[in-house]
N, C-alpha and C positions, 0 to 999 in steps of 0.2 A: 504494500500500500504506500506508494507516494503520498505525503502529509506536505501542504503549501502551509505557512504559514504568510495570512492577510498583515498586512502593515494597514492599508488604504491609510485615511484621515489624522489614524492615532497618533501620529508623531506632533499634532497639533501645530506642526509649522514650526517646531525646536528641534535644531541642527543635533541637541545632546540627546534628547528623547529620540529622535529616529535612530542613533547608532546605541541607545540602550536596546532598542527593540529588537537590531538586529542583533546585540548579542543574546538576547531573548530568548528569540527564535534558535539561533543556533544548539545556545546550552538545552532548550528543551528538548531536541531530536529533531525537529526536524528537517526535513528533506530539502527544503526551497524559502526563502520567503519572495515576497512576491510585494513589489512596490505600485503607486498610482502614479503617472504621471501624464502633467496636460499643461499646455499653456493654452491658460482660461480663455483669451479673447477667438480663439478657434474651435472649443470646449463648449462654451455657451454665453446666450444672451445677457448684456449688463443690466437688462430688467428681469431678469429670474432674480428671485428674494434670494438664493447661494450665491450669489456672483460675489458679495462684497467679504461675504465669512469666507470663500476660499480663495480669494487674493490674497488673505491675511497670511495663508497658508501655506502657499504656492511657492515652492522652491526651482529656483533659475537651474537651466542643463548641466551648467557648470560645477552648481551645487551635487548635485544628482553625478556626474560622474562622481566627484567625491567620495558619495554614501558607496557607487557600485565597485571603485576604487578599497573603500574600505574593508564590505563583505570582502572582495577578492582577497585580499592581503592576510585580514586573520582568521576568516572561516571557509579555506577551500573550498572543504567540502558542503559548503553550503550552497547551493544552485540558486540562481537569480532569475526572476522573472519578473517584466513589466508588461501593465495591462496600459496600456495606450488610450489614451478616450479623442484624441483628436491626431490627421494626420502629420500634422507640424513638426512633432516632439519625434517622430523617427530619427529625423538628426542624428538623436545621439549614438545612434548603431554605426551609424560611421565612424565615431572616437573610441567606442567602446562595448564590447562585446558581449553577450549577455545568454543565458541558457536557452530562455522561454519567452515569451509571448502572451497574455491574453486579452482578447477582444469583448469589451464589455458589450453589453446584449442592445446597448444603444447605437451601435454602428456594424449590425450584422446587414444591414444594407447600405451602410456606408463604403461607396465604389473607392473612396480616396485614401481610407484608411486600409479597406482589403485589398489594393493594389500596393499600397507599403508594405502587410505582413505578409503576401503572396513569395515576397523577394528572401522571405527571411528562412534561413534551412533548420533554424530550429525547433524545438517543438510551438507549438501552437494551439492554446488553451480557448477554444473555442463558447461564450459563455449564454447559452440558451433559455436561462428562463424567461417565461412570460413571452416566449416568439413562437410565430408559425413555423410550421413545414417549410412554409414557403420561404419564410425570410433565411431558414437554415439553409436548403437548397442555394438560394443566392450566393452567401457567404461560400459554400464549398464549390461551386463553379468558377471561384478566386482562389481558393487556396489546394482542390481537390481533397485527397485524402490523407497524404504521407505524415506520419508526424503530427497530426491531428487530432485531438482531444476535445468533447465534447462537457461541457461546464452545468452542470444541472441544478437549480435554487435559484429563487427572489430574495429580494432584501427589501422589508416596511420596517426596520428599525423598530423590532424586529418584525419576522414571519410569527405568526401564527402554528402551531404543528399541525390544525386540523388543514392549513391552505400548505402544507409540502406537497403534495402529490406526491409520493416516492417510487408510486408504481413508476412513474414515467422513465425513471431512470431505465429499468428492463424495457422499457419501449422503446426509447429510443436507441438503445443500442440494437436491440431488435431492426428498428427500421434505415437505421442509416450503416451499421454494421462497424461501428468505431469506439474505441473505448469513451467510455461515461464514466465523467466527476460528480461526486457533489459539493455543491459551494453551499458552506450550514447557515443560517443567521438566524439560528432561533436563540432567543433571551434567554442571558445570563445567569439571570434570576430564579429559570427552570432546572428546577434537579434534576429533572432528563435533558438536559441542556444538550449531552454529547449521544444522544441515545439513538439521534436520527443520523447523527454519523454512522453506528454503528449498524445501525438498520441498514444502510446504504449500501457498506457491504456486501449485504446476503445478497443484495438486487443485482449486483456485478459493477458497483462503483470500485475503479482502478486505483479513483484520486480524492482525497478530503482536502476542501481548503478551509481553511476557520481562521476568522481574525484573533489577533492576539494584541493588547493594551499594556500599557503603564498604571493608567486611571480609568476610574469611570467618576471624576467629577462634573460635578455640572459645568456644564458650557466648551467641553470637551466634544472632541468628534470621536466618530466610531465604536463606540464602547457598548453600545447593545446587543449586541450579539457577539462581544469578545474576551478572550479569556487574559487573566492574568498570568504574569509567566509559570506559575506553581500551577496552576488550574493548566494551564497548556502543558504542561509537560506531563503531569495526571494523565489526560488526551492522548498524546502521543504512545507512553507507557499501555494504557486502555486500547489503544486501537489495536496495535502490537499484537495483545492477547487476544482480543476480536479475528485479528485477520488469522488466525493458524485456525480457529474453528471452523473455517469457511471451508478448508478441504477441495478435493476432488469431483470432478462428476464422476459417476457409476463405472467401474473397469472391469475388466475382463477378469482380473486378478485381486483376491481379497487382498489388503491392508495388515499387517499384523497384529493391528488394531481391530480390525473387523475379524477373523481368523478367533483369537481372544476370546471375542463375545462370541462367532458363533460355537467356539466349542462347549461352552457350559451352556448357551442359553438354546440352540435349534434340537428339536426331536431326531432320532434315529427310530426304526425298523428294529426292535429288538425281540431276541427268544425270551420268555416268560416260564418257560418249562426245559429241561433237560433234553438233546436232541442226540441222534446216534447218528453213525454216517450210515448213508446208503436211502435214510428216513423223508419224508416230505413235508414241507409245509404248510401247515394249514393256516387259516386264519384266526384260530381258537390258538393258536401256539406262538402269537403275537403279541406285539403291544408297540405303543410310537411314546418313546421315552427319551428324556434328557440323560444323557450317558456320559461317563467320563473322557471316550471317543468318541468322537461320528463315524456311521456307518453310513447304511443307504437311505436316503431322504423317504418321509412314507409317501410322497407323491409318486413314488417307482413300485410300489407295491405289487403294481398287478407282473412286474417283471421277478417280482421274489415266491408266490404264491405256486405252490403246487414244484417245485424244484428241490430237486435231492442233494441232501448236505454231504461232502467229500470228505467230511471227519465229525469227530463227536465234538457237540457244543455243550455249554456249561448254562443254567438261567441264566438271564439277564449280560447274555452278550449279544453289542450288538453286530447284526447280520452283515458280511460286506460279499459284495460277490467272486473273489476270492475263494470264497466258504464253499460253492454253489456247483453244479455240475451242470 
């Protein structure tokens, strides 16, 4: 399970708070964090009531190499990705190098901005909730398939758990044939806070991203749906133990795990009475018993019935055909 750890907002516009968080992220486990970046006047309108709280915010390219400068140097292995919200800010892929990608769900029919991720070979966080079919289709007739990840969650600061739809995740991988994230933002506040990550899982989510904070004071951004860095690391640790449960689909070959259970817990085909060789079997000289070994499953029954045993049996062994003439 790839874990992204969300920065978006929380850094609140402090140069010190944004490189706590990436140490944050890092010392918690996880896999990526994942930055916002926009320059607002390409971003959105100076009459949207946000415009003037995320100017406050808004950190210059220059800066931003800085921060991506910094992950690199002391958390290699921490993988970087930027979610792009306008196409301007590509820029900085020409200075400076970066893992991932993701396309907020606000520009999956934006031609200007999936004509800059189209160019990019890295992976590509593709972020879908609240869109059509149709608008999905748009986006990957830009970018196709390769490297392509598909982003599943809303954000109302927070969701709601009855408004996740979680089925969607198996659908949509289902229908477009591409791995599926989910991006969580259910409230913090909820003791199942991390429970719809974990559901997420069973559905065939590849990737959890979840925000992670410094604060949740007031007048702070982002902090509704995110965790602090002890709560995120909990998550991490959690998830860990979640993904090994997930397993395999059905094989040809038991598990030594499954082997285990079936030998005390499936039925065998067992003798109930003392048998001599040469002797036949009847069905009164039966019985379908849990044994210390497995024999023949009693669905083969009618292949044991009436067949002559090649040596003397003892009760309660069971039958294997081996035994059988």
């Amino acid at each position: 399970m790839f874990i992204i750890a969300e920065i978006a907002c929380s850094h609140n516009g402090k140069v010190s708070k944004l490189k706590k968080l990436i140490r944050d992220a890092a010392s918690s486990g996880a896999d990526a964090v994942q930055f916002q970046i926009w320059n607002l006047k390409y971003m959105m309108s100076p009459k949207n009531r946000l415009f003037k709280n995320l100017k406050k915010i808004e950190f210059s390219e220059l800066e931003w190499i800085e921060f991506i400068r910094f992950t690199k140097n002391n958390f290699p292995k921490l993988k970087i990705y930027i979610c792009f919200y306008e196409h301007k800010s590509f820029s900085i892929l020409k200075k400076i190098k970066i893992d991932g990608i993701k396309i907020n769900s606000s520009d999956l029919t934006n031609p200007l901005v999936l004509k800059e991720v189209s160019n990019f070979k890295g992976i590509k966080n593709l972020s879908v909730g609240g869109s059509s079919f149709d608008e999905i289709y748009y986006a990957l007739k830009y970018l196709g398939k390769k490297n392509v990840n598909l982003m599943y969650g809303v954000q109302n600061f927070p969701t709601k758990i009855s408004d996740a739809n979680l089925i969607r995740i198996s659908e949509l991988k289902e229908k477009f044939k591409l791995p599926v994230g989910y991006q969580d933002h259910t409230n913090y506040k909820f003791e199942e806070k991390n429970t719809l990550c974990f559901m997420s899982i069973t559905l065939g989510s590849n990737i959890l991203e979840k925000h992670i904070c410094y604060t949740r004071a007031k007048g702070t951004y982002d902090y509704h749906s995110a965790l602090l860095k002890n709560e995120f690391k909990k998550f991490v640790n959690h998830t860990r133990i979640v993904e090994k449960s997930v397993g395999q689909k059905f094989l040809k070959i038991f598990s030594k795990s499954e082997k285990r259970y079936r030998s005390f817990q499936k039925k065998s085909i067992t003798l109930v009475k003392k048998k001599n060789s040469g002797e036949k079997i009847k069905l009164e000289d039966i019985a379908f018993l849990r044994t210390n070994n497995l024999g023949i499953s009693p669905h083969k029954l009618k292949y044991i019935l009436n067949r002559r045993l090649k040596s003397n049996l003892q009760p309660y062994s069971p039958i294997k055909f081996k035994y059988l003439k």
